[in-house]
Structures are given as structure tokens and as C-alpha cells.
N, C-alpha and C positions, 0 to 999 in steps of 0.2 A: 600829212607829210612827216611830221615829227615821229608818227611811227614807224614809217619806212627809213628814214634814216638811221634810228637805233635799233631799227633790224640789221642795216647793213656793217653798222658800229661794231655789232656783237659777233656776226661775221667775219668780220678783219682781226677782233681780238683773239676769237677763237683761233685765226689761223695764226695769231701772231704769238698766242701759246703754244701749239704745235709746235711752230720754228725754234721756239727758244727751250723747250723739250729736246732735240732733236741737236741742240748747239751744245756749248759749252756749259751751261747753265750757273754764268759766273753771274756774281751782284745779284743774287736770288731777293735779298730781303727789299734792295733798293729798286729792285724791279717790282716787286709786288707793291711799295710804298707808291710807288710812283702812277700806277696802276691804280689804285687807288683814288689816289688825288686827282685821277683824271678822269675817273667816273663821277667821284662828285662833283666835280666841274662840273660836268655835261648835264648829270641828272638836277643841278639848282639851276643852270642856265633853261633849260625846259620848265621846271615848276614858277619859274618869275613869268610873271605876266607883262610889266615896264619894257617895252624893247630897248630902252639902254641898257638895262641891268644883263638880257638876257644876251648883248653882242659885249657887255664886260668880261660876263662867265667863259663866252667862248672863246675868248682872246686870250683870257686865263688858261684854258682846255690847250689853246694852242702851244700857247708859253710853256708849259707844263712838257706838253709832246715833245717838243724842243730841247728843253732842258732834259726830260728823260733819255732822250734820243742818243746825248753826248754825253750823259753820266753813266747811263744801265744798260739800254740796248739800243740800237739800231733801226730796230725791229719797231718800237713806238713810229716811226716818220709813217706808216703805211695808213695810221688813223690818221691825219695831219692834213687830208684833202677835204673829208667830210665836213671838217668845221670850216675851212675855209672858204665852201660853197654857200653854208649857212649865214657867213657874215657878210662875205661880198654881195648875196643875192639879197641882204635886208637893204640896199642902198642903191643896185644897181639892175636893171629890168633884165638886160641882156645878155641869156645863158652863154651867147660866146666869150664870153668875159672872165666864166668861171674857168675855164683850163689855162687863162692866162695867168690867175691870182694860184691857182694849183700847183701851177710847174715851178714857181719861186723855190719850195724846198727842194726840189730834184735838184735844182742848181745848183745852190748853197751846199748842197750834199754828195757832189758829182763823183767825190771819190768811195762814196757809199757805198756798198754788193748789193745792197734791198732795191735803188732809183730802179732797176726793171718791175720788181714785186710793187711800188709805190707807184709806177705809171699807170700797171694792170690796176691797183686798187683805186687809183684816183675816176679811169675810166668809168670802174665798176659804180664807184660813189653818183659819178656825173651821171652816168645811166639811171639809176635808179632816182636822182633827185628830180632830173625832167621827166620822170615817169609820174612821181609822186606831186609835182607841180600841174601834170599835165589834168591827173586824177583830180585832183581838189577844182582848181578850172572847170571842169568838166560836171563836179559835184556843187559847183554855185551856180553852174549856169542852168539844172536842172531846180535845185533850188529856188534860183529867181522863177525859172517857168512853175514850176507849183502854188507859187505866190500868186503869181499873173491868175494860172487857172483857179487860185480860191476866192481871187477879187471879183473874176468874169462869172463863176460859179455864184457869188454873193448878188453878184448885179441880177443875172438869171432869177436866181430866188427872190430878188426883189422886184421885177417885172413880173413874174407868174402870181408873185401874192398879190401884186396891182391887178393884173390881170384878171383872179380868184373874185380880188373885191370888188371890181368893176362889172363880173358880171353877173355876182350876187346881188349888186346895186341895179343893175339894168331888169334882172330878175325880177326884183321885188318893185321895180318900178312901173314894168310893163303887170304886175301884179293890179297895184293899185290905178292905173288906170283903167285893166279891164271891169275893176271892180266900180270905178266911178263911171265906166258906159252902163255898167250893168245897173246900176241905180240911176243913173240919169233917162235911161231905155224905162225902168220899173214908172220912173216918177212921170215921164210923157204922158208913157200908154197909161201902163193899170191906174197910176194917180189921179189922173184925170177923168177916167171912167170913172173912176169912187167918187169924187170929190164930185161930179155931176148926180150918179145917181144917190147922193146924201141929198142933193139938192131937191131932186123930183120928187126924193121920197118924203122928204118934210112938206113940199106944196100936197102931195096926195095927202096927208093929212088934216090940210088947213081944209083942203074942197071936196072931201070926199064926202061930208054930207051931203051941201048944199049942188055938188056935177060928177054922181056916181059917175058917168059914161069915161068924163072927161078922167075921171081917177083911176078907171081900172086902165083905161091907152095907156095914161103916165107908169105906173106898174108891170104893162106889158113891157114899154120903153124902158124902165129901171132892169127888168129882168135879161131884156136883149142885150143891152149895155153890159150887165155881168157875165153873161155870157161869153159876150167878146172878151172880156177883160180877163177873163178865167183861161180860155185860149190862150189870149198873149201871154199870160205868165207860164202856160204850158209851154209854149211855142219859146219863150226865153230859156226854161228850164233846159228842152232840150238841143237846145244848140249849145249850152254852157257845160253840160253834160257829156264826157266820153259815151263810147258805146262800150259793153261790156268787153268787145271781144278785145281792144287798146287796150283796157286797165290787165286784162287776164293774159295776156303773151307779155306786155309791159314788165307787169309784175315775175312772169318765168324767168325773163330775160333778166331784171336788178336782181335776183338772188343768183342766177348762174352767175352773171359777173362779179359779184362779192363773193361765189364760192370759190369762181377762179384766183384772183385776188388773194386771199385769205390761205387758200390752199396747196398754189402754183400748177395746178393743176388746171388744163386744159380742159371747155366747155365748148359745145356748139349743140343749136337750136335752129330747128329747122319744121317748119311746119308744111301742108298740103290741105284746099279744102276752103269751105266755109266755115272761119270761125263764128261769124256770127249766131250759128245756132246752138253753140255753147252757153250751156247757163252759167246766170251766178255762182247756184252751188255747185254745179260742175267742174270749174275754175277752180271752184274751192278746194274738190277732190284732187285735182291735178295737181295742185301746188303742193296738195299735203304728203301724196304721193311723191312728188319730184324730191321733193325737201328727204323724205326718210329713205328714197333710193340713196343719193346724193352722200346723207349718211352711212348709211351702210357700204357704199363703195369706198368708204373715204377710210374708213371703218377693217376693213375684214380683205378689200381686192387690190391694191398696191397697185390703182391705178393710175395713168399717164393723163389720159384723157376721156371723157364722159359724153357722148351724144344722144339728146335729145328730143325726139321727133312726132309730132302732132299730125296725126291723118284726121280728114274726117269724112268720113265717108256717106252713101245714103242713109244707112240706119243705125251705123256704130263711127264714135268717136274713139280714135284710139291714138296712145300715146305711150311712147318706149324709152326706156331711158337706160342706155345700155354704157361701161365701160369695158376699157381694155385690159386687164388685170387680170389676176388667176380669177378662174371660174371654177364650181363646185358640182362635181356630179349628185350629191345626195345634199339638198339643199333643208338647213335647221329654220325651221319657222320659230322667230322670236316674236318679242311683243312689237317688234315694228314692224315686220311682214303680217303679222295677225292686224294690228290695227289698220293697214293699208288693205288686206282683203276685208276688212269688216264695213270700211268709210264704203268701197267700191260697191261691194254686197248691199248694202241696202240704199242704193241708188240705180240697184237693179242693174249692175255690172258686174265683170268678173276680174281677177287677178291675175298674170301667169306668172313664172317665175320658172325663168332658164339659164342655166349657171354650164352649159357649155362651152359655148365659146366666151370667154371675158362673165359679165354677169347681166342677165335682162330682167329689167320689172316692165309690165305690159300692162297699161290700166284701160280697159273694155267699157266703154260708157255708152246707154242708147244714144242715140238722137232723142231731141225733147225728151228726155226722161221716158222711155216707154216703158212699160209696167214691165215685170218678169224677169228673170235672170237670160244671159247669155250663155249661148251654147259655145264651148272650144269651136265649132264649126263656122261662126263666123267670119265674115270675112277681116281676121285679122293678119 
């Protein structure tokens, strides 16, 4: 607010120089004295921070007005509203109050020539002071909502890190249980089966002189017994165990999403097919491939978005991983399109690499590994 008014201060002064340009230009020295004394009024009334001091100064500002009014010019009464908005409004809420506490000098002054130019600037003063009251209002009440939203934003942040911790806790709790059926499962079946045939196999010891017959049964029975026992723990194994083809789409998927992540760049993975008949190291090929296309689009094609797609077909797996970026008609094989046809190459695949439309890497992989390279002519 304070700025807005000694804009409007400087406003009035300005036209109150004109006027007295334009006059007589009598009591020069005593006008510019006076002039003076009533900017420093205003400007230590502003720099006090005590609100008594700073409705002293203004009283003073006014006094000043006053006195200059009836000794130098006339012309001072035009600044003589401003301050008196300032003082009335430190005591009293309601702006209709301030044209009553304004028209005082017009009165006192009536045989004045300025009261017309002192109505218009008083107006002008009240205009702008409920603007700039209206402005501050406006900027606390924004204000306070910012507050609100840093408080509800703090709360947020402290729900989601509970949230974060609780389900890292629940994680690693459902951990350690699966891990105490898995040993409790181990200690039923297989321990039991050991711990019995420890047993038989000590008595075939003590009788195997004196009741061959009866010692080789018991050995047969220690042998059937590991047997089973050696199943179960197969049979624990794989049920605890993913299937290759979970870990291998799993794994495509958390590095597309951290490249998305990472890059702001848009991913999508889509696959068709049996993945089951994907190998380990096939998986392996695909990720390594994914990874250096991934780069290199990130790298050289100024792309939006990146789609990645898994067929697999009766006797070729295949897998594309194409953006939307500039694409290159006369495409430079570097050391990471060489090292992705050489991974492919001797797994008895092949590489394409079409840089028409956006950019494509094509990784050609048999089914089961079958011996021989690929022909272009398959069915890619």
C-alpha cells in the first residue's frame, strides 16, 4: 500500500509543480522550503516501523501542508487528503469514513480556487487507497492459502513416508514369513526324512553282519526315503522359484520404467506369444539389446516416445524396439550396434536396423536356440 500511495503523492506533486510554473511563481524559495519539509515528513513517517511515531510524522506532513498552504501556496492543500486517509484508516475499519475526515480542509479552505482540483485529487487519493487496501487483502489471503497448502502438502508427505514405511514393513514381513514356511516346510518333510534315514542307516550297520537280508531292506528303505526327500526339496524349489519368462518381461519392464522416469520420455512394452520358450540367455540378449537401443535413441533421435515389442513366434523370437524421432537413411554402425549384432550373431540370430521411419533395432532370435543364422526371409 505504501507504494501505491507515494505513487500517487508524486502524482499530485508533479501536477502541483506545473500549477505553480504556470502561476505567479511568487515565494519560490519558501515553497521549495516547505516542500521539502514535507517529503521528509512522509519519507520518516514510512521508514518508522512504531505506529505511533509513524501517525506523529503524518500529522506533522499534514501540519506542514497547512502551514505551507497559507504562507507559499495554495497549491500544497491538493497533497492534504492522502495523509489524512493514512491516519484515519490506522484507527478506523470503515472506508466511508475517509471522505468525511478529507472534506475538512475543503471546508476550512472554501474561499480556495484549488477546493475543485482538491476534491478531484482527494477522489483520486480514495481510489487508489481502496485499490491498494483491496490488493494487500487479496495478497494475505493468498498468502494464508499457501500456508494452508504447505501444511496439507507436509501432512501428504508425512502420510505417504508412513505409507512408504508401512509397506516396506509389510514387505519384509510377508518376507520373513515366507521364509519361516520355507524352513518350517524344509524341517517337516526333508528333516524328517534325514533324521529317519540317519537312523536306519546306523541300525544297518550294527546288523548288517549278523541279518544281511534284513540290512540290505533297510538300505533299500534309506534309499526310497532320499528319494522322496530329494523330490520334495525339488518340488519346494520350484514352487519358490519364478519361471524364467516373469523374471525376463519383469526385468524389460523396471528398466523401461526407470528409463521413462529418468528421461521423461515415454515407454511402452507389449508383447505376443509364448514366452515361455525364451531362454535364460536369450533374456539376456534381449535386455542387452533393449538397454543399447534405448541408448542410442536417447542418444542421437530426439525422441518423444520408445515402443517395445516381443513376438514369438513357431521358430523365431522377435523383438523391436522402435522410436519416434529423426530417423536415418544411411545408418553408422558403432561399437554398440556392432556389439548388439555380434551378442545376436552367435546365438544364431540376426540384427536389423531401420532408421526410416523414427529408428528400429529388430533382435531375430531362434526358438530353443536352433543352430544357424537367420535368414532376412523370416518371418519377421
Amino acid at each position: 500500500m505504501e507504494n501505491w500511495m507515494i505513487g500517487t503523492r508524486f502524482i499530485i506533486l508533479f501536477y502541483c509543480v506545473l500549477r505553480y510554473f504556470q502561476g505567479s511563481m511568487e515565494n519560490t524559495a519558501l515553497v521549495v522550503l516547505f516542500m521539502l519539509l514535507y517529503i521528509s515528513a512522509v519519507t520518516t513517517a514510512y521508514l518508522l516501523r512504531k505506529t505511533s511515531l509513524k501517525t506523529l510524522f503524518r500529522i506533522l506532513s499534514v501540519a506542514i501542508l497547512a502551514v505551507s498552504s497559507a504562507l507559499a501556496s495554495e497549491l500544497f492543500l491538493l497533497l492534504m487528503s492522502a495523509d489524512i486517509y493514512e491516519i484515519v484508516s490506522a484507527y478506523i475499519d470503515d472506508w466511508k469514513a475517509l471522505p468525511v475526515f478529507a472534506a475538512i480542509p475543503a471546508f476550512l479552505s472554501i474561499d480556495s480556487g484549488v477546493v475543485p482540483e482538491y476534491v478531484l485529487a482527494s477522489l483520486m487519493c480514495l481510489l487508489v487507497f481502496l485499490l491498494a487496501r483491496k490488493h494487500i487483502h487479496n495478497l494475505g489471503t493468498m498468502q494464508k492459502a499457501n500456508e494452508e497448502l504447505r501444511d496439507r502438502m507436509d501432512e501428504l508427505s508425512a502420510r505417504l513416508s508412513a505409507g512408504t514405511e508401512y509397506e516396506a514393513q509389510l514387505r519384509y514381513l510377508s518376507q520373513i514369513e515366507e521364509r519361516n514356511t520355507l524352513a518350517q516346510k524344509i524341517h517337516d518333510e526333508v528333516g524328517h526324512t534325514l533324521a529317519g534315514s540317519i537312523i536306519q542307516l546306523e541300525a544297518v550297520g550294527l546288523i548288517m553282519e549278523n541279518d544281511t537280508a534284513r540290512a540290505g531292506e533297510m538300505v533299500r528303505n534309506v534309499t526310497e526315503n532320499l528319494k522322496k526327500g530329494m523330490e520334495s526339496i525339488r518340488s519346494t524349489l520350484r514352487a519358490i522359484k519364478p519361471a524364467s519368462e516373469q523374471l525376463g518381461i519383469n526385468r524389460l519392464k523396471l528398466i523401461l520404467e526407470e528409463f521413462t522416469l529418468n528421461n521423461r520420455i515415454e515407454t511402452e512394452l507389449s508383447y505376443e506369444g509364448r514366452l515361455d520358450v525364451i531362454t535364460h540367455i536369450q533374456w539376456g540378449i534381449l535386455t542387452d539389446n533393449m538397454r543399447e537401443a534405448l541408448t542410442n535413441s536417447l542418444k542421437h533421435s530426439a525422441a518423444s516416445a520408445i515402443r517395445v515389442k516381443i513376438e514369438v513366434m513357431s521358430k523365431v523370437i522377435k523383438m523391436e524396439v522402435r522410436d519416434d524421432g529423426r530417423g536415418e537413411a544411411a545408418v553408422k554402425k558403432g561399437m554398440g550396434i556392432a556389439g548388439m549384432e555380434e551378442r545376436t550373431g552367435a546365438a544364431g540370430g540376426k540384427l536389423i536396423i531401420d532408421g526410416s521411419e523414427g529408428f528400429s533395432v529388430i533382435t531375430l532370435l531362434p526358438v530353443e536356440n536352433e543352430p544357424g543364422r537367420l535368414k532376412a526371409s523370416n518371418n519377421a
